[in-house]
Each structure stands twice: as C-alpha cells, then as structure tokens.
C-alpha positions in Angstrom: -10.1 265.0 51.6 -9.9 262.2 54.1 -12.9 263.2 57.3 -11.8 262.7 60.6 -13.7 260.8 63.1 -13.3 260.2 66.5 -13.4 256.8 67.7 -15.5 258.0 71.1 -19.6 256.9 70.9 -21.1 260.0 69.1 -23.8 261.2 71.2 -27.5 261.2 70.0 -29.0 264.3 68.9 -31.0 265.9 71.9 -34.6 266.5 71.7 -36.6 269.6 71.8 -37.8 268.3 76.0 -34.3 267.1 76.2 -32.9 270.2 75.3 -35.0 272.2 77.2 -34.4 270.0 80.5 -30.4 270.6 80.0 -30.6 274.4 80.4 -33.3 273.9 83.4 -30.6 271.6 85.5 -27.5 274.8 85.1 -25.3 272.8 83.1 -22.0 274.3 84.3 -20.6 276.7 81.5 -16.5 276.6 81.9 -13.8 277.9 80.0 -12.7 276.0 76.9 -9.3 276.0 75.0 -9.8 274.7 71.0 -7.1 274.1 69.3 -7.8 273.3 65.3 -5.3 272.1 62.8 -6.5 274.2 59.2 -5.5 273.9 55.9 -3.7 277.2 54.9 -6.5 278.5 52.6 -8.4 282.1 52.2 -11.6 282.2 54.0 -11.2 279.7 56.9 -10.8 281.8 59.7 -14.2 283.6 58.6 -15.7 280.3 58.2 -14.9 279.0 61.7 -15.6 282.1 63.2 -19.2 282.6 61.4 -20.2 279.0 62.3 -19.2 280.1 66.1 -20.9 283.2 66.5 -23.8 281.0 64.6 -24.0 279.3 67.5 -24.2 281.8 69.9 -20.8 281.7 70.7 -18.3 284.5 71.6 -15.1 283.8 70.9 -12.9 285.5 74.0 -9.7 284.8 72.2 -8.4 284.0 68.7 -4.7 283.2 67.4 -3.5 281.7 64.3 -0.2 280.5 62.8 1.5 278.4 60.6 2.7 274.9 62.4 5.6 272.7 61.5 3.9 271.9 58.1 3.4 274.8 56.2 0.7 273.2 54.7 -1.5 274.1 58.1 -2.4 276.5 60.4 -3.4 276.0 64.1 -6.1 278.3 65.6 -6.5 278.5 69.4 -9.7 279.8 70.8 -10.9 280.8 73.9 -14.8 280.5 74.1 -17.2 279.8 77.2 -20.1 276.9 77.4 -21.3 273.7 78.7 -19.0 270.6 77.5 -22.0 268.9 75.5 -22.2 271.9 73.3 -18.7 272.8 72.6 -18.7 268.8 72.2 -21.2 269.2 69.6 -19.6 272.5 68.2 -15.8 270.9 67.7 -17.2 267.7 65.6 -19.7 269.9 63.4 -16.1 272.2 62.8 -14.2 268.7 62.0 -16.7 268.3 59.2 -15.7 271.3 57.2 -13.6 270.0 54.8 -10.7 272.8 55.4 -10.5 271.3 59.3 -8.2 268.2 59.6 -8.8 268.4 63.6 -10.4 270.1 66.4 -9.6 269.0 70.0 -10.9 270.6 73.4 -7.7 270.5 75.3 -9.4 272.3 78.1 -9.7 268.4 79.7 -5.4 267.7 78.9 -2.2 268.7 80.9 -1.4 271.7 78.9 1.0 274.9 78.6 -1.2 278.3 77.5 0.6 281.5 76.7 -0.7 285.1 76.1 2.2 287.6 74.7 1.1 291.6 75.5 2.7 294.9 74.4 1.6 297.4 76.6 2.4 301.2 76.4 2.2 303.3 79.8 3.2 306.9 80.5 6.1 306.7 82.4 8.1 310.4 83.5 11.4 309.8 85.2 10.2 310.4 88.5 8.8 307.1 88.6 10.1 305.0 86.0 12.6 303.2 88.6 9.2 301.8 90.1 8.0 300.7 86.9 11.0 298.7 85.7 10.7 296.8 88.9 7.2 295.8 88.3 8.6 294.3 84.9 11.6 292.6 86.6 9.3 290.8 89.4 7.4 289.8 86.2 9.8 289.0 84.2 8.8 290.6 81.3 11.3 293.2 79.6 10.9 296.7 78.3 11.1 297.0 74.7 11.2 300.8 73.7 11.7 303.7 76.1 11.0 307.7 74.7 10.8 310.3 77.0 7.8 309.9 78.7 6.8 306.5 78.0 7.6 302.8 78.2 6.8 300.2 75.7 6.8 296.5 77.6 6.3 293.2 76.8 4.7 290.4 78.8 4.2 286.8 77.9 2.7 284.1 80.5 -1.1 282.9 81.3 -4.2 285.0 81.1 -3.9 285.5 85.1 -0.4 286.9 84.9 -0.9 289.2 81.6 -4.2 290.9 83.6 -2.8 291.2 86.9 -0.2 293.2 85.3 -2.4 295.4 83.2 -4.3 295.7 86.6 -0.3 296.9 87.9 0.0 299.4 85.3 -3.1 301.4 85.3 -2.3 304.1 88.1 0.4 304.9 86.0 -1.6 305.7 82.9 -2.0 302.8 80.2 -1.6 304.3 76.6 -2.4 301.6 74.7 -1.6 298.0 74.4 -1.9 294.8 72.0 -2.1 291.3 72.8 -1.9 288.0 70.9 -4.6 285.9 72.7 -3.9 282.6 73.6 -1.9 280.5 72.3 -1.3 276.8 73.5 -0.3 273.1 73.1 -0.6 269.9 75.4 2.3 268.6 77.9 4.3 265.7 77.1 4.9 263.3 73.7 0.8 263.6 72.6 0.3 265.6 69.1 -2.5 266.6 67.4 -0.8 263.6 64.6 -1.0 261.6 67.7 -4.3 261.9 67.8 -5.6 261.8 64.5 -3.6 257.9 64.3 -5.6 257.0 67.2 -8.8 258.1 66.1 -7.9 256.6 62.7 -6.9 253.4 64.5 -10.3 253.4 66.2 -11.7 253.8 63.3 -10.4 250.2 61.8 -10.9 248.7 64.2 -14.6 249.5 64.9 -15.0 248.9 61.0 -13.5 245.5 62.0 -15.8 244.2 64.2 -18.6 245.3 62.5 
C-alpha cells in the first residue's frame, strides 16, 4: 500500500538532554481531536489503541464508523499531550500500513459532536420539570415507563456534561454515550489532504 507522507519538515528525533529539557520547560498539555482514515480490517482498532496506551497515552474518547467508502473507517479520539508528541504519535500511526491518514484537527475550524442516552428516575411529580430541562436543550425523550425517562442528547462535550450535571438530583440510572465524533468546517477533506501532501510530495522529489 501506497505510505503517506506529509509534505511539512519532519522534525529530528530529540535527544535524551533534549528530551529531558522539554518536560523541565511545562510544555503545555491540551486537548487533541484525531481523526484517522482506516482500512475496514479485523484488528485495527486494537492496534491503534495498543500503540497509544504504549505510549503512555489515555485515550478519553473513542468512535468508529464506516465513511462514504465502505472500504474505510474513521476513528475519532480524544487524548491529552503536548503538540510535539501527539505530533510524533499521529506520523508513527500513518506508518501502519492499515492507516491511510491521521490528522490533528484540534489546530482546524471544526464541528465535534457527542450523542448520550441517559436514563433518570423520573415519578410524575416531577417529570414536568424534567421535560423542560430536555426542551431548553433541545434534546428529546426517547422512552418513558412509569417511573423513568430515557433521553437523548447530542451536541459538544460541554453541553452533554452540563446536562448530566442537570440530571443528577433527580437520580441517574444509567446512561451510554458515543464519544466524540467530528469533522472539519468548510470544502477541506481528509482526500483533500492526502492530494496535498501527495502534491508536496512531487514536488519536493522535483527539486531534489
């Protein structure tokens, strides 16, 4: 299979001093969306993962699905470090030969959903109170029984806690959520992407 390469300057490998300094200056540790286009094959999931949690790092959120080509997957996770390792991390994952493309879109313009089922206790005495919560959220209840309310709620991380957060005084039963899920604003693709890079790519290898 054809390797991706970016057509950014790959950054040297840091020495044991250099490393060391890093940590000493607090390199800030942020949030990072990835979002990697994966051949639809047993075992890559557990191969991402493992090479992640290799690495030290916890994955906060996880989601997979099929794309426009059936042929591919897209995982989004959710993980926490500096930028140079997650750097480091995303083109050591764009070498496995199941990966066609990682990208941090943490950096772009982009859209993020989280979709939630949450069960709460809910007797008719306060139920009225309840469905208002999920109106002013605009989320929608999806079963009722007779003293409980299933309800769904999609939006950004922030919105999906500070509902759970709502709901607690009332007496959460149990609840399921997809993790995060998300794609960048405007025309750009991930295929976008991989022609520039591959573009790059020439064009480097035609100066040279």
């Amino acid at each position: 299979m054809l390797r991706l390469r970016s057509c950014r300057e790959e950054p040297r490998q840091l020495s044991a001093i250099e490393a060391t300094t890093a940590m000493a200056e607090d390199k800030p540790i942020r949030r990072h969306v990835l979002s990697a286009l994966v051949m639809n094959q047993p075992g890559v999931l557990a191969h991402i993962s493992g090479m992640l949690a290799s690495r030290g790092f916890n994955i906060d959120s996880l989601a997979v699905g099929e794309t426009e080509n059936p042929n591919l997957s897209r995982m989004t996770f959710v993980v926490m470090g500096t930028d140079a390792n997650l750097e480091q991390v995303r083109k050591q994952l764009e070498k496995l030969v199941t990966v066609v493309k990682v990208l941090d879109i943490s950096k772009e313009n982009y859209v993020e959903r989280d979709l939630m089922l949450i069960k709460v206790q809910a007797p008719p005495e306060r139920r009225h109170e309840i469905f208002q919560i999920v109106e002013t959220f605009r989320g929608r209840v999806v079963d009722i029984s007779h003293r409980a309310l299933m309800i769904e709620i999609s939006g950004t991380e922030a919105k999906v806690e500070a509902f759970i957060e709502l709901m607690r005084p009332y007496g959460i039963l149990e609840l399921a959520r997809t993790g995060r899920i998300a794609l960048v604003r405007g025309e750009k693709t991930a295929a976008s992407w991989q022609e520039e890079d591959e573009s790059c790519s020439s064009e480097s290898t035609s100066a040279a």
